[in-house]
N, C-alpha and C positions, 0 to 999 in steps of 0.2 A: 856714391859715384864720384865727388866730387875727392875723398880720400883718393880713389883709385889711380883719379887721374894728376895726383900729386906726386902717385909714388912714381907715374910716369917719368915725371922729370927728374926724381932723384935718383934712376939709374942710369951711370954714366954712360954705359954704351946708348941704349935710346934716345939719352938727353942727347947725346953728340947727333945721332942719324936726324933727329925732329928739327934742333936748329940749323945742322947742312941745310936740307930739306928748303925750311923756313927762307933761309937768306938765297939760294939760290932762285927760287920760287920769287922775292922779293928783289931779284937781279931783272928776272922775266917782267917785272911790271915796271919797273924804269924804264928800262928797254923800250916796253911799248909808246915812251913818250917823249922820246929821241927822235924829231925828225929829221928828213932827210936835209941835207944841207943846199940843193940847190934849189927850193922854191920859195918860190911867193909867198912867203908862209898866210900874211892875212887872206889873201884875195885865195890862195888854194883852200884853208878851213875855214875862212866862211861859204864858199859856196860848197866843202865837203859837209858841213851842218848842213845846209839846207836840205840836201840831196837827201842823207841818213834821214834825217828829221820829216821827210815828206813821204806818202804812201806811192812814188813814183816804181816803177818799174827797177828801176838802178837800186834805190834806194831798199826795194824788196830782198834783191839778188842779196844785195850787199850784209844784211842782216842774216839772210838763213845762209850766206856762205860762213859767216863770224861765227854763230853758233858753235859750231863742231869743228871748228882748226883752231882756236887759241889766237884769234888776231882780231883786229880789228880793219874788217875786210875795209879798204879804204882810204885807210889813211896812212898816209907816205910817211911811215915810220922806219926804222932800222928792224923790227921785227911785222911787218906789215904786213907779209902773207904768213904769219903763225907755222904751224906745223903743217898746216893742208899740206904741203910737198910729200913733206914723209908720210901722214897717213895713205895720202893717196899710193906710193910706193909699194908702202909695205898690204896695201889690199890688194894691189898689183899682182904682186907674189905670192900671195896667199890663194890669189885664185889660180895662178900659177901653177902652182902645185897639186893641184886637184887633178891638171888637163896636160900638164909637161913632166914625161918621166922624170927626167934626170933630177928636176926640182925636185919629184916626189920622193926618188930615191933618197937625197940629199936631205930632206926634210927627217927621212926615216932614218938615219944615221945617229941622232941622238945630238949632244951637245954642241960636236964638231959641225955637224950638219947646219944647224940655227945659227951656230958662227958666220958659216959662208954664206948662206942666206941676208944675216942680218949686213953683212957688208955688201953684199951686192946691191941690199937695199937702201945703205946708205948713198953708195955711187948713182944710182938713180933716181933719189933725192935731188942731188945738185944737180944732174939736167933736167928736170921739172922743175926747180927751185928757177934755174936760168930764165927758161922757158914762160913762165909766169911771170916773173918779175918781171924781164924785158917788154912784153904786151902790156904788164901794166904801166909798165915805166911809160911807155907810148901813146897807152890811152890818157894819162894824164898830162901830156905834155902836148897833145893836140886839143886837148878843151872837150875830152870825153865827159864831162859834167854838165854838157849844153851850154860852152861858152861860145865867142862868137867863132869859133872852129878855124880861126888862125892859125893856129901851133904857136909855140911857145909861149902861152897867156898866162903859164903857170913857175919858167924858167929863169932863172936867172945866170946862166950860163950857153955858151952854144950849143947845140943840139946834140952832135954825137960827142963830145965827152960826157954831158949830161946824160945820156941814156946808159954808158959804159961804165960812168961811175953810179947810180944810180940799180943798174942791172948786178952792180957784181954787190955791193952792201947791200941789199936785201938779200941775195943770195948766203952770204956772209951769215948775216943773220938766222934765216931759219936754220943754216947749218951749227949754228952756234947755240940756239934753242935745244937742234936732237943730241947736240953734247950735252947740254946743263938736263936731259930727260936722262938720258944715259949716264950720268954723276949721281941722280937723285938715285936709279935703280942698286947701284952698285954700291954707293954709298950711304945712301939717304935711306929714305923709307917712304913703302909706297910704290906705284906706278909710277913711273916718271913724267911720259908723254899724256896719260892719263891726267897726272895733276898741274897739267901746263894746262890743258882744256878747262877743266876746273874752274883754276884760278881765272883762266882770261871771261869764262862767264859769271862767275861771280864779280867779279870787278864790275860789271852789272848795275850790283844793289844799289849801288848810294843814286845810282840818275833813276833808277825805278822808283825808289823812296819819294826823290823829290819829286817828280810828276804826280806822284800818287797823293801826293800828303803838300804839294805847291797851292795849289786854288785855296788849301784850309787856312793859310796866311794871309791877309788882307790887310789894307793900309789902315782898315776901323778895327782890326784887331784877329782872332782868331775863330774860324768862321767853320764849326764841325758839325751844327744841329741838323736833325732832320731833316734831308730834303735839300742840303744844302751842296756846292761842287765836291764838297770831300766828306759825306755825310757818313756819321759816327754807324748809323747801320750798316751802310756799306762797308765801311771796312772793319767791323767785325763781324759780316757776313763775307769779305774775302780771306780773312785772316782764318775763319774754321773751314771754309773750304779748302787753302791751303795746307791746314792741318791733315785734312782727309784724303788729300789727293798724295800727300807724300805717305802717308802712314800706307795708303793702298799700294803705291809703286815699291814701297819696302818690300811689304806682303808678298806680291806677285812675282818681284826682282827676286826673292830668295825660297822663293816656289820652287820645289821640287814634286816630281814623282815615284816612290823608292819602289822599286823590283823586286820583292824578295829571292833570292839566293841561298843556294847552299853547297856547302863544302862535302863532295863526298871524301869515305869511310877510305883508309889505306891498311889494310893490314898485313903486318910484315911478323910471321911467326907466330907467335900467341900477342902483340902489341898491336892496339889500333891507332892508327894516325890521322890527325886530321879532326877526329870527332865529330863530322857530320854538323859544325856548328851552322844555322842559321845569321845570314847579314842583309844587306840590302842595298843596290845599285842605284843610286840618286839621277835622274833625270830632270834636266831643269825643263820648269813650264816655259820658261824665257831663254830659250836653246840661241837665240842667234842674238841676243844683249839689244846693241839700240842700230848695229848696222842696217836692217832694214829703214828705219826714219833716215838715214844718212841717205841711205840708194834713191829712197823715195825724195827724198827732198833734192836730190841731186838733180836728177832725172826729170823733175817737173821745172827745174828750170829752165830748161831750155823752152819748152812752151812759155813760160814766163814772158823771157825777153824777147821770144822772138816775135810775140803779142802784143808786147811792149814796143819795139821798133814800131811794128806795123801800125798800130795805133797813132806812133808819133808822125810816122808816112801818111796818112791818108787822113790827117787831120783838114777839116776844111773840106774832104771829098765827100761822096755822094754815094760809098761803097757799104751799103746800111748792114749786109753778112758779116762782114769781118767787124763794124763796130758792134753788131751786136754777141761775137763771139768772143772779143777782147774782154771785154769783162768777167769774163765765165773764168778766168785764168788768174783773176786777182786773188792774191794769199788771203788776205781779210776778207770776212763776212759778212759784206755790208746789202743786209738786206736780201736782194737777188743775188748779187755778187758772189764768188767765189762757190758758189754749188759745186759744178763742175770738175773744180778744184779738189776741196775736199775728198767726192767720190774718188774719183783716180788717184789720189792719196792713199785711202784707205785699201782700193784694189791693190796699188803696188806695194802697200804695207804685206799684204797677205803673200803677196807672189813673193817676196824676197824674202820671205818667212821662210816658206819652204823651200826657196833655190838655197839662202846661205845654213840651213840645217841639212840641207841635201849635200853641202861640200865639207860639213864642218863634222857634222854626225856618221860616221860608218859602222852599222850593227852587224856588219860582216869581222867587222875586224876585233869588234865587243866582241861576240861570239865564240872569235876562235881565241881571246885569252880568255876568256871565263872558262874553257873549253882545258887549257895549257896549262892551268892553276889546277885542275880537276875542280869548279864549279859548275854549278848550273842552275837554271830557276827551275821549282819544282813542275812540274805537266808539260816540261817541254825539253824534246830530246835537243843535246846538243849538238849543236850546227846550223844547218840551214832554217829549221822550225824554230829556231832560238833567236838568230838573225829575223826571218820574218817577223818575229812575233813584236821584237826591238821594233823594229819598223812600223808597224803598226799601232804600237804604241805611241812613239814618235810623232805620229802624225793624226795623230787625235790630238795630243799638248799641244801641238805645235797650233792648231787651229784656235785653240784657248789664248795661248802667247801670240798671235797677232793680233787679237782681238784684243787684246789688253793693250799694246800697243797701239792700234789705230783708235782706241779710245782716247789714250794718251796725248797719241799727235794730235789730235781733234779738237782737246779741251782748251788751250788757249784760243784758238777761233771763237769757242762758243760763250768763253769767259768775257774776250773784248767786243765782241757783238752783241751779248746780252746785258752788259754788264757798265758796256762805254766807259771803259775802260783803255788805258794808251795799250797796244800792243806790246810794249817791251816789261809793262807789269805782270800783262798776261802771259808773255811769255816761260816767267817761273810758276806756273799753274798745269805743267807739262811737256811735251815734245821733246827734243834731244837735251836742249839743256838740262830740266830734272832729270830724265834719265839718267844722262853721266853723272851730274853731278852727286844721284844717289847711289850711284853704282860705284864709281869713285871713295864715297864716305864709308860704305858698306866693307869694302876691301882695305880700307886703309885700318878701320879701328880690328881688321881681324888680325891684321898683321901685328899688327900693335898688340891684340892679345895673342898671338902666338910667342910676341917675345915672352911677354911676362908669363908665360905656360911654359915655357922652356926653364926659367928661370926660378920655377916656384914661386911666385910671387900674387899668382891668382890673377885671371883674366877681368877683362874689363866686362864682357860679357858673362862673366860667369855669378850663377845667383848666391844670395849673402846666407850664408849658414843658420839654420833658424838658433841652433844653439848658441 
């Protein structure tokens, strides 16, 4: 393996895509640590630490928004709302398309089609990009952090040029993100926007590390035995679960179900065409990737804070239902806590399972090209009986693939509640971050060995010749 990935760098064209790649990806993480120029810088990050750093309501929101847009939800950077604009966009139009002909039309056009598409989605990018920033730009300049809610506690400039200049450089920003995603596709290697997410979770590991492996430091020395804050069982009983739980999301991530199929018989004079060969239609177990975690985590926000508010309203009151409902809504599992949560997690995991396979998968439209090619599966005539049967299939897997999923989302809850463990340790123990980030690695080393299979040069996956 280690050959393999030598000869990677000694061919030129790869070596050139891998280091674009590299440095552009390495342009995104400066980026992230450019702040904004009009604040307070102390008095804004230290009380933006404290907030992240506390199991507060905000501080929830703020970590399961960072997960899946590539930012750090937060903080008043020059890239501070990440990509969220654009994903959001382009799921926009995606759904778009499913419920608006002309999309749909324009979708079915081919290259041309995704063209206009993809620019429409970029224009709508920059008014959500607006849109966001400016609210945030607002919520931090009035002491949305629970400061003493004067306005300008955070500013060092007057108010509306500060919102103006503020509002259009974060805009600036993520629109300069979906450029350097759109650079990596075309030139680089890899998913572009994909490997922006990536990277901004992985950038992660080093504060995971040290929470994890901080208490084993002591001023009497190094402190890992038995029983101890950072005890050597413990973390080589996280270290093989970790093991297990990625080896499993691999598994399940590149799960299919094959169809077999066959090619009927053409014959033209005394020549038969075709040959009736036997192949097979791959159906993924994991038909809708990690969008259902995104919808479900989205979607349970809004109970989040608005539980969150109400809590911090009626604190000191006498209103014992809504305190004792508030808790039922907290992410972490503490104890009683977050029950609640969980379940309707897991329900909305299942439900967006089968709504985004219900917009993404069409076995009508399977059907009539298996149909166009002269294919078919064998017991079943083609057309509508072929179509159903797609369908049916579908949604057996499909029941398998959200349950693997809400397995998924679940296990860091159960990792830092049973485990007492920091949440953001546990958070690479599952949920959206593993996901992408395996699904990410997964497609990037294929592409990588599609070059060297283009190239003669023998894939990275490919196994070693016994001779």
């Amino acid at each position: 393996m280690l050959a393999r990935i030598v000869q990677v760098f000694r061919i030129p064209e790869l070596r050139q895509k891998i280091v674009l790649t590299l440095i552009l990806l390495a342009v995104f993480r400066m980026g992230s640590f450019i702040a904004l120029s009009f604040l307070d810088q102390d008095h804004y990050f230290a009380e933006l630490r404290r907030v992240t750093e506390s199991q507060s309501t905000l501080g929830q929101v703020m970590q399961a928004m960072s997960m899946f847009s590539a930012s750090a939800m937060g903080s008043a950077t020059i890239f501070g709302l990440g990509i969220m604009p654009y994903i959001s966009a382009s799921i926009i139009f995606q759904l778009l398309a499913t419920v608006y002909p002309p999309l749909e039309a324009m979708q079915k056009e081919g290259e041309s089609g995704r063209r206009k598409i993809n620019e429409y989605t970029r224009y709508a990018t920059v008014f959500i990009a607006l849109g966001q920033s400016f609210f945030w730009v607002v919520f931090m300049l009035r002491g949305g952090f629970g400061g003493d809610g004067s306005g300008h506690i955070y500013s060092t400039f007057d108010e509306p040029y500060t919102w103006l200049v503020a509002t259009v450089t974060m805009t600036a920003g993520t629109v300069f993100l979906m450029w350097i995603g759109e650079q990596i596709d075309h030139y680089g290697i890899g998913n572009g926007i994909s490997l922006l997410i990536m990277a901004g979770i992985l950038s992660r590991i080093p504060e995971a590390i040290k929470e994890l492996l901080g208490p084993a430091f002591t001023p009497q020395g190094l402190n890992i035995k038995l029983g101890g804050p950072a005890a050597i069982d413990k973390l080589m009983l996280l270290a093989g679960l970790f093991a297990a739980v990625v080896i499993g999301v691999i598994a399940m991530t590149t799960a299919t179900r094959r169809i077999p199929i066959q090619s009927a018989k053409h014959v033209r004079g005394r020549r038969v065409m075709g040959g009736g060969g036997r192949q097979s239609l791959p159906l993924r177990i994991n038909q809708s990737g990690v969008m259902p975690i995104i919808f479900a985590s989205s979607l349970l926000l809004i109970p989040i804070t608005l539980f969150g508010f109400v809590g911090q309203a009626i604190a000191g009151t006498e209103i014992a239902w809504l305190k004792a409902i508030q808790p039922l809504f907290q992410i972490l599992d503490n104890n009683e806590k977050g029950f609640l949560y969980n379940v309707l997690f897991i329900l909305l995991i299942y439900f967006f399972c089968y709504f985004w396979t219900g917009i993404t998968f069409n076995p009508k439209d399977i059907s009539e090209n298996l149909k166009d090619h002269g294919s078919f599966i064998p017991g079943y005539r083609p057309g509508a009986r072929t179509a159903d049967y797609l369908d049916q299939v579908m949604h057996r897997i499909t029941y398998v693939g959200a349950g693997f999923l809400a397995l998924i989302a679940i296990v860091p809850t159960i990792v830092s509640s049973s485990l007492q463990i920091s949440p953001l340790v546990a958070s690479f123990y599952g949920g959206t971050g593993l996901l992408i980030c395996v699904s990410v690695a997964i497609d990037l080393v294929q592409k990588i060995d599609s070059h060297l299979v283009m190239m003669n040069k023998g894939g990275l996956l490919q196994a070693d010749d016994p001779a």
